[in-house]
DOKE-385271 format. One line per 3 residues: their letters; for each residue x, y, z of N, C-alpha, C. Coordinates in steps of 0.001 Angstrom, whole numbers, plus 500000, padded with zeros to 6 digits. Example, Ala and Ser with C-alpha at 12.3 -4.5 7.8 and 13.67 -1.06 7.14 Angstrom:
# DOKE-385271
as	513190:494310:507800:512300:495500:507800:513200:496700:507800 ~ 512850:497750:507080:513670:498940:507140:512900:500030:507870
This chain:
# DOKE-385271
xxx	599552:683821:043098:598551:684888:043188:599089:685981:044083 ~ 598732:686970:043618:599699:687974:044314:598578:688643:045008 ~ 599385:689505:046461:597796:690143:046933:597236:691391:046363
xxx	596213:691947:046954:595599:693126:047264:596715:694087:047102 ~ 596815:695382:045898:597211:696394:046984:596013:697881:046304 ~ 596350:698744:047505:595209:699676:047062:595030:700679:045853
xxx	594525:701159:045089:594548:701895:044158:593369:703550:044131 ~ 593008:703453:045215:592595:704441:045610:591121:704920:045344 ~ 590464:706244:045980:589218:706266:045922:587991:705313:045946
xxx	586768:706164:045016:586067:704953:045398:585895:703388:044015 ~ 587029:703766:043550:587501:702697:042239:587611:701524:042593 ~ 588059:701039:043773:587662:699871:044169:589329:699163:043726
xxx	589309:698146:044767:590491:697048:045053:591112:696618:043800 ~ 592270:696338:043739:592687:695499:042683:594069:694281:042940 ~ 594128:693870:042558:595226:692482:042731:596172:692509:043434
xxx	596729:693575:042153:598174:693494:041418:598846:694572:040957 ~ 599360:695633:041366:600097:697382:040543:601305:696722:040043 ~ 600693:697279:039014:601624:696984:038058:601305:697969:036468
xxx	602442:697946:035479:602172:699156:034520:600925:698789:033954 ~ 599909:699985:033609:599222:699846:032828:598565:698773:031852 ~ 598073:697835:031428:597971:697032:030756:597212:697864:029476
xxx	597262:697797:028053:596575:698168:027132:595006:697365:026519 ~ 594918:696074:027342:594156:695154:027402:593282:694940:028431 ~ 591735:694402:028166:591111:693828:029241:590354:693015:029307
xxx	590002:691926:029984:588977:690987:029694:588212:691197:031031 ~ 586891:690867:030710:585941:690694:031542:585230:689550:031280 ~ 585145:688653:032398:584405:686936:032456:583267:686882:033163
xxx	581827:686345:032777:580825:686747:033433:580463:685064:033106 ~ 579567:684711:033717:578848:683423:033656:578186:682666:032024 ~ 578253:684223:030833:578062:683695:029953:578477:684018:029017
xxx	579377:685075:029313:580528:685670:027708:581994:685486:028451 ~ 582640:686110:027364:584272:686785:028055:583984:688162:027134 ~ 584278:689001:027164:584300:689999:026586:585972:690978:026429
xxx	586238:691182:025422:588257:691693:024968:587651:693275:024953 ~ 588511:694016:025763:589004:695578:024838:590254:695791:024766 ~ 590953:696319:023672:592106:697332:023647:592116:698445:023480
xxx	592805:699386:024013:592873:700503:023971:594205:701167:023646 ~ 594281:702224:022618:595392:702983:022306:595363:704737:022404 ~ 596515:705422:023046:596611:706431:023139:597146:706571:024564
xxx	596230:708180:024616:596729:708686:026373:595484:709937:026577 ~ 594961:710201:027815:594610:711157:028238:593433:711451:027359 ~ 592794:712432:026519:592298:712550:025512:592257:711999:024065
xxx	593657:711482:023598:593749:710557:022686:593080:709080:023247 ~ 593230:709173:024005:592375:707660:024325:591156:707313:023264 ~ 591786:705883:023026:589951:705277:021618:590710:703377:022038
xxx	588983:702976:021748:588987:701700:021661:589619:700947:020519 ~ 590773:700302:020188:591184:699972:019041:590832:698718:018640 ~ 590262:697643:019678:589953:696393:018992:589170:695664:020262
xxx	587905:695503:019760:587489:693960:020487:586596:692835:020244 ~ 586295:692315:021417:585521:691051:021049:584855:690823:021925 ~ 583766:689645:021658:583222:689065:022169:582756:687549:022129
xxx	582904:686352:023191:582976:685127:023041:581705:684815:024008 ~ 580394:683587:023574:580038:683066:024540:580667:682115:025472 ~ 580069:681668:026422:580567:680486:027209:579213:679296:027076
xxx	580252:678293:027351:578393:676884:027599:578327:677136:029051 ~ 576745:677074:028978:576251:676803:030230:576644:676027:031403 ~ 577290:676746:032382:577590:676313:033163:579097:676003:033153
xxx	580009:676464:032182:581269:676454:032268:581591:677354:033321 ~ 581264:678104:033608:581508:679375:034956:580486:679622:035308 ~ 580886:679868:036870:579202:679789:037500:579875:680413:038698
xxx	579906:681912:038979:580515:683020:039971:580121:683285:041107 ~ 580797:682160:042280:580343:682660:043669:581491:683086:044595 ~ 580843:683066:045126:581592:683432:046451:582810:682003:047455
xxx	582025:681252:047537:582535:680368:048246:582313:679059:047828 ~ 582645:678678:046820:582927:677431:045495:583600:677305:044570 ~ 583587:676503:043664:583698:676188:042596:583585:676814:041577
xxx	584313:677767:040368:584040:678808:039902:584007:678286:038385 ~ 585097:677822:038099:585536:677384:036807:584866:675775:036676 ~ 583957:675716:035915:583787:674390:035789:584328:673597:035046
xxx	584579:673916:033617:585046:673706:032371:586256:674678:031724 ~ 587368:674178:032479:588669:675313:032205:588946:675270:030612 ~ 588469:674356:029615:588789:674396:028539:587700:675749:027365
xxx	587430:675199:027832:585852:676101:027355:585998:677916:027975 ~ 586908:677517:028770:586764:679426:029448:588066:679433:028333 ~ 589167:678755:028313:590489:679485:027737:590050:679566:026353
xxx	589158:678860:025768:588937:678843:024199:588160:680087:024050 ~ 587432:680643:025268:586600:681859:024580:587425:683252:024768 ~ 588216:682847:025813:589073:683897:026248:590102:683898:024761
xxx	590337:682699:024153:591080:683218:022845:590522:683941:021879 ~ 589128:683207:021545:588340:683707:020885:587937:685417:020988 ~ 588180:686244:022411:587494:686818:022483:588726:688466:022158
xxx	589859:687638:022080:591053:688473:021701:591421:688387:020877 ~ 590756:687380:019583:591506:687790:018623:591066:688631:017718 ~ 589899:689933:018265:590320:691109:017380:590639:692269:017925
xxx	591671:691347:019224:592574:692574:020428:594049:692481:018863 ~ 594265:693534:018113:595973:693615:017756:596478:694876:018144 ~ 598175:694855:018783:598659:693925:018873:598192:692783:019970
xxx	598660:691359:019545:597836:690527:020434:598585:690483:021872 ~ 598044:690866:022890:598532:691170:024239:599226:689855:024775 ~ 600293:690398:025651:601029:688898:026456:600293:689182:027955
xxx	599952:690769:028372:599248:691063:029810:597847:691455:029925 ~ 597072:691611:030683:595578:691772:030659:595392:692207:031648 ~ 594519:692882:031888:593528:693321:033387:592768:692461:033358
xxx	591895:691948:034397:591050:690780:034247:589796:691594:035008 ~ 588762:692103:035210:587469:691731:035648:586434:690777:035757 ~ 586300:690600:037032:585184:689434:037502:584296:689909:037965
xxx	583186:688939:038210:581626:689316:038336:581815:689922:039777 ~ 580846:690610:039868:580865:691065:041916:580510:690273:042854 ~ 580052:688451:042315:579666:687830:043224:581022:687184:043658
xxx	581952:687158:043220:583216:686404:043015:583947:686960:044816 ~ 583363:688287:044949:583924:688442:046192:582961:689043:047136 ~ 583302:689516:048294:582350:689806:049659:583014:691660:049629
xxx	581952:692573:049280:582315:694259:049399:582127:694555:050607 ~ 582545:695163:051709:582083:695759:052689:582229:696978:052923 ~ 581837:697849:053802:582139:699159:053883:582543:699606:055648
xxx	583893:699716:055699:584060:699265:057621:584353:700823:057958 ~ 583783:701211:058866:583918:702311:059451:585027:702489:060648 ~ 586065:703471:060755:586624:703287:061997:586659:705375:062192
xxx	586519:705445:063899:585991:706670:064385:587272:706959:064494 ~ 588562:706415:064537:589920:706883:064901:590670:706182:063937 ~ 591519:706308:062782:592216:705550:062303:594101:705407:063162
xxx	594335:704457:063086:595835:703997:063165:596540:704809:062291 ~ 597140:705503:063162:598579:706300:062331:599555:705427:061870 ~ 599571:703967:062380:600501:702539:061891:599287:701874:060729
xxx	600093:701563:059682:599481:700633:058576:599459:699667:059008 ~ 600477:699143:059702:600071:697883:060192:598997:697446:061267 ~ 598643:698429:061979:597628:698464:062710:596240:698978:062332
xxx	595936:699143:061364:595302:699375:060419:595141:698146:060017 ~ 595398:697343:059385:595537:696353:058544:594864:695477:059629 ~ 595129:694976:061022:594829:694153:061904:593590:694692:062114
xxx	593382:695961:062659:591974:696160:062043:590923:695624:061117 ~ 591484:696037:059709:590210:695608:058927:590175:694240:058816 ~ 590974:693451:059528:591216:691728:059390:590607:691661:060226
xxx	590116:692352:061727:589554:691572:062641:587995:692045:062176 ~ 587679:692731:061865:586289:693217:061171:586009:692201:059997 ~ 586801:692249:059564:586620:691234:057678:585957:689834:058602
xxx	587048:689210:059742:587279:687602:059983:585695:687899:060515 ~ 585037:688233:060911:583743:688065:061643:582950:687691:060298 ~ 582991:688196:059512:581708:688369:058697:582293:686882:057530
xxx	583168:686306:057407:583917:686258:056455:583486:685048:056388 ~ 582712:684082:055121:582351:682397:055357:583753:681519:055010 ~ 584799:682400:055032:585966:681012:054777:587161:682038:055534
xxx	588257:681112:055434:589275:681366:056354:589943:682333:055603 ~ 590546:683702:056314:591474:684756:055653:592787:684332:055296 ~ 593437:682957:056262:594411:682760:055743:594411:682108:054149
xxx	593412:682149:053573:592997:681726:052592:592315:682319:051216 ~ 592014:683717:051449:591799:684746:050914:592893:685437:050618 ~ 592221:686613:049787:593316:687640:049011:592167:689073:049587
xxx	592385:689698:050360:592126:691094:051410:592529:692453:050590 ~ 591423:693204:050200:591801:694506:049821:591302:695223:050339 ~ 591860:697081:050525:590833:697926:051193:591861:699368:050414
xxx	590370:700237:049975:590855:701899:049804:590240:702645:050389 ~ 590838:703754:050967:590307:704750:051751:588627:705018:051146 ~ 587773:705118:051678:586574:705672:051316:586452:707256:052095
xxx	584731:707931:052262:584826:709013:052493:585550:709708:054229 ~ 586125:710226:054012:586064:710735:055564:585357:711423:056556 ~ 585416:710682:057320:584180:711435:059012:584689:712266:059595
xxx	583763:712912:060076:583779:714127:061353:584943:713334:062704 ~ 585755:714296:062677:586275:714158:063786:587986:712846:063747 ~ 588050:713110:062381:589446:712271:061960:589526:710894:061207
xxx	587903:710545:061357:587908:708997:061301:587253:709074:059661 ~ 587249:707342:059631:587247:707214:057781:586611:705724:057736 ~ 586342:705630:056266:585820:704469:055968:586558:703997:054817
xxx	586406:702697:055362:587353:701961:053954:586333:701048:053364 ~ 586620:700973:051966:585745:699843:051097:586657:698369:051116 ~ 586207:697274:051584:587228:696401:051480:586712:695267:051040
xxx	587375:694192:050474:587256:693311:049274:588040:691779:050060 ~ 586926:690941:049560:587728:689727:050100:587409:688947:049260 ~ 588006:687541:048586:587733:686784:047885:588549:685379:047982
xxx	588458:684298:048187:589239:683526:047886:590393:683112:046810 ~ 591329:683145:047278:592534:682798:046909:592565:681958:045810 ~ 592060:681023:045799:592008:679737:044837:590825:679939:043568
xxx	589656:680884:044133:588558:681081:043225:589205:682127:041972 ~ 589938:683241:042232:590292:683774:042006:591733:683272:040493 ~ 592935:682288:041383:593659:681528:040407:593190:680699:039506
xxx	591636:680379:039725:591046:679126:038628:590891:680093:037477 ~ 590803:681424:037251:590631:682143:036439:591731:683087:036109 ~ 592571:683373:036709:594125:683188:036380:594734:682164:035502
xxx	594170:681040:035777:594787:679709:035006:594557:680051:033772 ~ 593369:680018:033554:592136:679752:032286:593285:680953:031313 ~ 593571:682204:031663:594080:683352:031141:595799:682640:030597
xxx	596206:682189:031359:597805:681766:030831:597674:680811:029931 ~ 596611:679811:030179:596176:678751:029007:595882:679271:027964 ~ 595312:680760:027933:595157:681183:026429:596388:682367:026378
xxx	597598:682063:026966:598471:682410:026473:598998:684081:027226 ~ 598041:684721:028209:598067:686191:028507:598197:686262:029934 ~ 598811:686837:030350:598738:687418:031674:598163:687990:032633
xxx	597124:687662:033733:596601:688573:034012:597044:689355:035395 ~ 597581:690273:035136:598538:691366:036448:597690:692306:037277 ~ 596211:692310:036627:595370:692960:037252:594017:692750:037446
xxx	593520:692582:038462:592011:692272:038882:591629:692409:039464 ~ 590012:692899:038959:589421:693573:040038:587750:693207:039771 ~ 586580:694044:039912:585279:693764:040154:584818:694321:038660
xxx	583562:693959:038605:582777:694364:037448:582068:695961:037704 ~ 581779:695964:038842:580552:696907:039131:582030:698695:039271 ~ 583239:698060:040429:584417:698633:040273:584397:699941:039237
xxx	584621:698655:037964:584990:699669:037047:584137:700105:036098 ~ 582606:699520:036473:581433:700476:035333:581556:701723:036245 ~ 581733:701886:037682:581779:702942:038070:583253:704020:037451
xxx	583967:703532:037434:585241:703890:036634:584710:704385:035487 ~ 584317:703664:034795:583810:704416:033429:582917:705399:033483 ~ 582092:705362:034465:581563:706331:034763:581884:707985:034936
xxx	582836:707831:036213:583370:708764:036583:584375:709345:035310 ~ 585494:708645:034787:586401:708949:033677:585261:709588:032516 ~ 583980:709358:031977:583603:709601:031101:582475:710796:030784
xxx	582393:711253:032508:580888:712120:032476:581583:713414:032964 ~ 580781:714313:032834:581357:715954:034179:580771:714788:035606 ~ 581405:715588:036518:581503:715175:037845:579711:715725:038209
xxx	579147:714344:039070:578056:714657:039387:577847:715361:040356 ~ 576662:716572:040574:576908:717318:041525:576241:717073:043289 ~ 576185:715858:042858:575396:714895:044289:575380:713358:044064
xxx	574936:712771:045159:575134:711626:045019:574671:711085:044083 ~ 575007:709930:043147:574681:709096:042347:574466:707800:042524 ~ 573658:706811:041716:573402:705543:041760:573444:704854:040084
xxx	574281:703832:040390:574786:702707:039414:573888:701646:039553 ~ 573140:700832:038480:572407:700272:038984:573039:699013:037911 ~ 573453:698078:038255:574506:697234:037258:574098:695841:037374
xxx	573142:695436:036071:572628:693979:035565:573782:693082:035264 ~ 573991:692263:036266:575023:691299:035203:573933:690305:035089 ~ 574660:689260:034762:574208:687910:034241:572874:687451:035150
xxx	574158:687319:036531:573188:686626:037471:573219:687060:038325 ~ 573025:688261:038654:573058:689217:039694:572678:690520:039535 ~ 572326:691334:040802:572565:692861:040924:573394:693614:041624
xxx	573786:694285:041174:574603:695250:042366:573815:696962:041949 ~ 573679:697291:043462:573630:699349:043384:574402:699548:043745 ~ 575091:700604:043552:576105:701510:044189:575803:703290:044412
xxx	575842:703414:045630:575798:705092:045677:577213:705705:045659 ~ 577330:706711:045005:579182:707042:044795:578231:708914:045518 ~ 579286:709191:046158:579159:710594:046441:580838:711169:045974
xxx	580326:711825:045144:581919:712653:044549:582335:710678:043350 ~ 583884:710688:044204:584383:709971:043642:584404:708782:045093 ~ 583606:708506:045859:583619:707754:046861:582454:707345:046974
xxx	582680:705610:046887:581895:704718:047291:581439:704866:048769 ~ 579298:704822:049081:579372:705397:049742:577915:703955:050229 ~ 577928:703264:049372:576872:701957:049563:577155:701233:048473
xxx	577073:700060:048693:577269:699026:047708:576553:697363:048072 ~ 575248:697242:047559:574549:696057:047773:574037:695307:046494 ~ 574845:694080:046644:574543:692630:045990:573439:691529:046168
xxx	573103:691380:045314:571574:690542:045354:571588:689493:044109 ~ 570853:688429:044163:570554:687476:043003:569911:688456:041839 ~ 569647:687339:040853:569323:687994:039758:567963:688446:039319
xxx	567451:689433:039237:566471:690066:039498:565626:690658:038013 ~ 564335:690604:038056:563445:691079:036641:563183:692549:037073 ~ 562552:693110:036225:562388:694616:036128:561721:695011:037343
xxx	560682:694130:037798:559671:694398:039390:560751:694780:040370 ~ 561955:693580:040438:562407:693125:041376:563431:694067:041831 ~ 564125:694809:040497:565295:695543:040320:564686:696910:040911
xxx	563557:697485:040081:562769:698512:040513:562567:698596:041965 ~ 562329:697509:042579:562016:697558:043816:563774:697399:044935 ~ 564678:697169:044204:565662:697343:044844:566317:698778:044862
xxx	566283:699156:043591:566587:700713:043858:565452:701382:044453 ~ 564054:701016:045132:563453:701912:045542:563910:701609:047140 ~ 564427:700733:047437:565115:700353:049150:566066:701273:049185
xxx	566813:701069:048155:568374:701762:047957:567976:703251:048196 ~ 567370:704098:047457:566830:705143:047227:566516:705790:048827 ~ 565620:704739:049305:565430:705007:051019:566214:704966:052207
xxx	567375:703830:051821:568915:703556:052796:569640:705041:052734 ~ 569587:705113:051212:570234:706548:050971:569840:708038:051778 ~ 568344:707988:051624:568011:709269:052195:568041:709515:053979
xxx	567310:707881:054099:567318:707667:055570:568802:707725:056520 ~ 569741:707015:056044:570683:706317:056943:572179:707455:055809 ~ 572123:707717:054807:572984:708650:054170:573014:709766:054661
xxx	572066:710366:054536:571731:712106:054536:571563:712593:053210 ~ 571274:711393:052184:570540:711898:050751:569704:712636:050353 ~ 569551:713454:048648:567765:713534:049177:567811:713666:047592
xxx	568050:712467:046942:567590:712506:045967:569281:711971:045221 ~ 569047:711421:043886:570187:711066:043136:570415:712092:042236 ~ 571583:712383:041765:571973:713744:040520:571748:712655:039333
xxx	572171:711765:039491:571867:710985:037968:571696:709287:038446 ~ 571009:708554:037712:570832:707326:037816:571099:706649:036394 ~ 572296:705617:036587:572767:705238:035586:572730:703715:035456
xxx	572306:703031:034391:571530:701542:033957:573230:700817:033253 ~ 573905:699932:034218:574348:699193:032806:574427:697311:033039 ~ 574519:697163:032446:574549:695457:031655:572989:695139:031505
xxx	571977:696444:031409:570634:695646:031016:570422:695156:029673 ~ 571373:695995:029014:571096:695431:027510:571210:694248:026900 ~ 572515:694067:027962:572713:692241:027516:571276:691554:027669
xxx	570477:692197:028254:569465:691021:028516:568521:690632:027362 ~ 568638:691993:026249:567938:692482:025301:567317:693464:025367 ~ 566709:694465:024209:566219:695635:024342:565197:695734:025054
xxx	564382:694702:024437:562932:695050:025330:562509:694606:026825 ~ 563600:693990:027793:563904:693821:029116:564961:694765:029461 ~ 565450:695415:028711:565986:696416:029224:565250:698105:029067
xxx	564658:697734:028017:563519:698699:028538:562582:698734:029253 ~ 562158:697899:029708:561493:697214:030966:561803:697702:031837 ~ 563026:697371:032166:564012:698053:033429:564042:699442:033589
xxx	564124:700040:032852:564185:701458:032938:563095:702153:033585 ~ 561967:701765:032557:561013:702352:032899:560264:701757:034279 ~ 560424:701254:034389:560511:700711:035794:561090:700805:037173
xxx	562277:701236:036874:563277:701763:037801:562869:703437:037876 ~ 562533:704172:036855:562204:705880:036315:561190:706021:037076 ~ 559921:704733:037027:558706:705268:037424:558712:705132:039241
xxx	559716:704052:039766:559878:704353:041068:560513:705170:042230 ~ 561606:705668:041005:562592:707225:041487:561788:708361:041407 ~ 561236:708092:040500:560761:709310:039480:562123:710213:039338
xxx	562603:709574:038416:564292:709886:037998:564690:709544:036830 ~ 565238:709911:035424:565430:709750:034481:566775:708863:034653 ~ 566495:707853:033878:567692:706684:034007:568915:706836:032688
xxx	569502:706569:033339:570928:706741:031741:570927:705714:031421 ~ 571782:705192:030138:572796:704080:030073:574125:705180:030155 ~ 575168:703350:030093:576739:703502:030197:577166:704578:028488
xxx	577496:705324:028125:577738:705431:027245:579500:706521:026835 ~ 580523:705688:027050:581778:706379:027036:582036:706971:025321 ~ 581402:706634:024528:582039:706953:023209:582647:708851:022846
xxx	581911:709345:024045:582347:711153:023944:583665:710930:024236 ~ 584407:710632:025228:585435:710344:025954:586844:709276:025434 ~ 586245:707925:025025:586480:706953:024318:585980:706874:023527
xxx	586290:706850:021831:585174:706582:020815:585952:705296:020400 ~ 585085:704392:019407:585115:703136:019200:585877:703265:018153 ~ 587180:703446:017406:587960:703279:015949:586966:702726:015030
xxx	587021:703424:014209:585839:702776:012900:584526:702697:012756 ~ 584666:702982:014020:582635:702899:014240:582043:703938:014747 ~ 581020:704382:013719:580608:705738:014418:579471:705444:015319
xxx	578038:704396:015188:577221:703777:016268:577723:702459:016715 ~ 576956:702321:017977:577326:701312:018324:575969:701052:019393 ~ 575599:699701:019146:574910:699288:019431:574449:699072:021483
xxx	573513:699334:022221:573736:699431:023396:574339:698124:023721 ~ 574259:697025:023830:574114:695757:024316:575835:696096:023908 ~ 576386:696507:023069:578012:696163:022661:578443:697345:023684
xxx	577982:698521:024054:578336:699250:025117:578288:699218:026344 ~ 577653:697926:026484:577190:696979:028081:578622:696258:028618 ~ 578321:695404:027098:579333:694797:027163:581175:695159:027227
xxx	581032:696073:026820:582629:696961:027170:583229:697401:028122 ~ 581801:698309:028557:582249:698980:029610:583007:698264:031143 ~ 582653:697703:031472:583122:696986:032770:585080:696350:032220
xxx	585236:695955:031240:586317:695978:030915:587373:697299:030823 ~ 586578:698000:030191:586912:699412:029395:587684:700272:031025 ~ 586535:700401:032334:586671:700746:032971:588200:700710:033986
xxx	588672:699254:033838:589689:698952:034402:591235:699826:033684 ~ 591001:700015:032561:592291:700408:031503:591825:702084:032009 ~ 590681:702349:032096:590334:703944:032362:591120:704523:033706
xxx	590300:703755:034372:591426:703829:035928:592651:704106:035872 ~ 593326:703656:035370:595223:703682:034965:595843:704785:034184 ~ 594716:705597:033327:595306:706262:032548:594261:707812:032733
xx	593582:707292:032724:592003:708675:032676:591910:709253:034387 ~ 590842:708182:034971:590456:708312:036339:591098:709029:037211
């Protein structure tokens, strides 16, 4: 397992730099989900993917356990879920759920002109908060926004070492490589940014996975809050972006979101994801988006596409965007 190195803004941590991959999988507690992508820059289009369930309880995404339950069952969907990736990839980007690791946001009023002193830094900040040992983790951090008076904030990423290779494994068992990995929430923001005009104030991501929530406030292209929670119904979600909404104005210097954007509700189905919306709309009083890259990225062959299949992409999609778009 190779470590952390940074990739910049507020795009969030990744593994492994290394070239581009044309491939991506994303593993969540109850699919795997494939994209490929062909072109460059504006030619960019989705050329092939898929989608595989998992059984219950074959993966089950924490923090500090047991991740992979059933390694056979993850590599069979992970085959399944590429084979309408052609050509069929030997490398992959990998995305994992956001519970898989610990986000923080560390502030320092003076940064170290030494990287290496820097680095001892965000290790002695990380080791406090951290429920398992760093010598045992895989440590990332990218510059976030900068403060008055020289100083800066970094977004930094910790995850276990071993949680991390059980899903590495699963990937070589079905034959592919994975050289790059990173978060789910990461790169819906990625897709975000790569796919919209630049928002002209802060924004909020409000991102359903399986079994979880995450918000994110991005100001510009910098992560500027980022809070994880269990898995939550339309009351519950509504009522988290209405905290978020208040952290923001109170403790930010917010005063209001430029856009509020909905993704993985669809997986849940339409009519809980319309739930969500209107629910989340009526407590902003803010018109909610979905993820929708097809202006930017369009799908080869397909002129609609269904939301729940645009849920499902994006967080993959996002990682290949980063490398080539972002």
């Amino acid at each position: 397992m190779s470590p952390y190195t940074s990739t910049g803004s507020a795009r969030g941590p990744a593994w492994l730099a290394s070239p581009p991959p044309a491939t991506a999988l994303e593993i969540s507690s109850r699919r795997v989900a494939a994209v490929g992508v062909t072109g460059q820059g504006p030619g960019l289009a989705v050329s092939g993917y898929g989608t595989a369930p998992l059984p219950a309880g074959a993966v089950e995404p924490q923090l500090n356990g047991v991740n992979v339950h059933d390694p056979d069952a993850l590599t069979s969907a992970i085959r399944a879920a590429l084979e309408s990736v052609t050509p069929r990839p030997k490398r992959v980007a990998l995305v994992l759920p956001d519970t898989v690791a610990k986000v923080s946001l560390i502030r320092f009023e003076k940064v170290p002109a030494r990287a290496a002193d820097l680095e001892q830094l965000i290790r002695w900040q990380v080791r406090k908060a951290a429920p398992f040992n760093l010598e045992d983790a895989q440590l990332a951090w990218v510059p976030g926004i900068a403060l008055d008076g020289g100083g800066r904030e970094y977004i930094v990423t910790v995850a276990r070492r071993d949680v991390i290779a059980a899903y590495e494994r699963a990937c070589e068992a079905a034959g592919v490589y994975a050289g790059l990995v990173d978060l789910a929430s990461f790169n819906l923001m990625n897709t975000v940014l790569a796919t919209a005009p630049p928002a002209p104030a802060d924004w909020l991501l409000v991102h359903v996975g399986d079994d979880y929530a995450t918000l994110a406030v991005v100001r510009g292209q910098d992560l500027v809050s980022f809070r994880n929670r269990g898995e939550a119904g339309a009351d519950e979600l509504a009522d988290l972006t209405h905290q978020t909404a208040m952290y923001h104005e109170d403790r930010l210097g917010g005063g209001g979101f430029s856009r509020v954007v909905l993704a993985g509700a669809a997986l849940r189905g339409g009519e809980a994801a319309d739930g969500m919306r209107r629910r989340i709309e009526e407590r902003l009083g803010a018109k909610v988006e979905p993820v929708d890259f097809r202006g930017t990225v369009p799908i080869r062959d397909r002129i609609a596409a269904a939301p729940d299949l645009l849920d499902a992409l994006a967080p993959a999609l996002g990682i290949l965007l980063r490398e080539r778009v972002a």
